[in-house]
Residue, then its C-alpha position, 0 to 999 in steps of 0.5 A: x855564108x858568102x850570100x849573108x856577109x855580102x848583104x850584110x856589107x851591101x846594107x851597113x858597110x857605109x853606115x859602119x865606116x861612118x860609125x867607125x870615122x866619128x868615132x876614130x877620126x882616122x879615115x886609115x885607122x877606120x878601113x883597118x877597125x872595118x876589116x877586124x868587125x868584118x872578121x868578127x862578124x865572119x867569125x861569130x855569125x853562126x852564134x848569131x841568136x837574132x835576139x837584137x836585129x842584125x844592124x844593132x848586133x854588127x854596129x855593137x861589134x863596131x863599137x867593141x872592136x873601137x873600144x878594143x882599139x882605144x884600150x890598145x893605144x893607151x896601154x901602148x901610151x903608157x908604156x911609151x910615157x914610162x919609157x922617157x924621162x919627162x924632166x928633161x928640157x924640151x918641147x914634146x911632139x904633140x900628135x894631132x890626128x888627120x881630120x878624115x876627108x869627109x870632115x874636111x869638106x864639111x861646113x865652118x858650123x859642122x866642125x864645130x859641132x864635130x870638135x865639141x861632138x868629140x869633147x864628149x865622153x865616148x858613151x855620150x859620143x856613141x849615142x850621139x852618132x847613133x841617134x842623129x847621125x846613123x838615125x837608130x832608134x833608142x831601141x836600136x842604140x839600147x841594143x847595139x850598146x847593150x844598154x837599157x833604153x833609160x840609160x840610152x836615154x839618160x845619156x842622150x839628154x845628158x851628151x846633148x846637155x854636154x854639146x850645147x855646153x860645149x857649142x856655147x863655149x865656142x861660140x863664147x871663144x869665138x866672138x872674143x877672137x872677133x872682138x880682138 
């Protein structure tokens, strides 16, 4: 079992932590997301049927566990929204998330195309980072997202329709500025 999970961190624990930050953009919250998929892959390997390759059945752990996490926060958000009085005069906190380090050093260009990235739906975004950015086939996004390869596709073409839209946007707000 040792043998099999340090291959399996030697060949995806990059890849994984990636993953994790595009989706979170959290570098911290991403290093606790790691440890929980490390946990669940510990825990589930020996059901490991080998139907899916092992890349595709760890990143869709990955997946689930970030979703797990997203569910968590808006039920905690929730119950936080219900707990003050929202008539009250006041200006409200607004929490921006810290922009992981690898971001930061990232060209003007690139983080546009990070912030539309993260206008998009989280189906549309999952397929995004696994196509382009972690390089998986369709079959392996199919995969990894429980998915059929025509529904990866379909939102493929539909997250990249979406980007474009949003990248115009952009660029639209961003020669405005220029101008005045």
């Amino acid at each position: 079992m040792r043998a099999a999970f340090e291959e399996i961190y030697d060949n995806y624990h990059h890849d994984l932590y990636q993953f994790l930050i595009y989706l979170v953009k959290d570098q911290y919250l991403a290093e606790d997301l790691i440890q929980e998929v490390y946990i669940k892959v510990l825990n589930s390997y020996q059901t490991f049927k080998g139907e899916s390759s092992q890349k595709t059945w760890i990143f869709s752990i990955a997946r689930h566990v970030a979703i797990d996490h997203f569910r968590k926060q808006k039920r905690k958000r929730n119950k936080i929204m219900e707990f003050f009085d929202w008539n009250e005069k006041g200006d409200l906190i607004k929490d921006d998330h810290a922009i992981p380090e690898e971001i930061a050093v990232l060209n003007d260009e690139m983080r546009i195309v990070y912030d539309c990235l993260d206008r998009c739906s989280f189906d549309q975004k999952s397929v995004i980072i696994l196509r382009y950015i972690q390089s998986f086939s369709i079959q392996e996004t199919a995969d990894a997202l429980g998915w059929s390869v025509s529904k990866v596709k379909t939102t493929q073409h539909r997250a990249m329709k979406v980007l474009k839209q949003k990248l115009n946007e952009s660029n639209r707000e961003e020669e405005s500025n220029i101008e005045s």
